[in-house]
N, C-alpha and C positions, 0 to 999 in steps of 0.2 A: 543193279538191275541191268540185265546185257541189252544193249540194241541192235536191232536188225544188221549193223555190221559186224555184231561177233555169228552171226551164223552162216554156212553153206550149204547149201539145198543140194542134191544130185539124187537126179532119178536114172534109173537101170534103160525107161523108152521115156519116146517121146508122147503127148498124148495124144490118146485115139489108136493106139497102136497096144501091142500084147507084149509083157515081158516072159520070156520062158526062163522056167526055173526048175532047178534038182531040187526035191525035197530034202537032199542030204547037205548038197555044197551050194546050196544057192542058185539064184540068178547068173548068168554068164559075167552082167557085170559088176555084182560082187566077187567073185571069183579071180577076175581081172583087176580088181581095185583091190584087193587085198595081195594078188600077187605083184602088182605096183609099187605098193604099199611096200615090201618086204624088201624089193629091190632097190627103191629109191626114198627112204624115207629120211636121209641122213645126208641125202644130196641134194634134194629139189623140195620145191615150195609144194604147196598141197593143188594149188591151181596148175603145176605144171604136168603131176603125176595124174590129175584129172583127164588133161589134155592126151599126153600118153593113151589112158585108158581108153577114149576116145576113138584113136586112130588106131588101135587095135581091136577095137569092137565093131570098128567100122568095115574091117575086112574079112571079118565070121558073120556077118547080117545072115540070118534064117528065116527063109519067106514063112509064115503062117497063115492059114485058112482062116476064116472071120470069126472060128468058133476059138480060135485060141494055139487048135493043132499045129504041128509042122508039118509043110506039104513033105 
């Protein structure tokens, strides 16, 4: 039976906030964690390519209106 430290949680926002998503490719931060993924999975720990994803989702932020939209 696994325990809570065989699992990692990661959400795409924070809550109370809106994640935007392509019906085709996903969320932006799927997208980006799957493009992380591809680039560094044979070099870095799963926590560091998190990190990664991170600080580059942090520099694409898309302000959204309360209903969900992008201004």
């Amino acid at each position: 039976m696994p325990s809570a430290s065989d699992f990692l949680f990661a959400y795409a926002t924070a809550s109370g906030y809106v994640s935007i998503r392509d019906p085709k490719a996903g969320s932006l931060f799927t997208q980006t964690l799957c493009k992380k993924l591809q680039q560094y999975a044979t070099q870095l720990e799963v926590p560091s390519i998190l990190n990664l994803v991170n600080g580059e989702l942090a520099k694409s932020i898309v302000p959204a209106t309360s209903d969900g939209n992008t201004k």
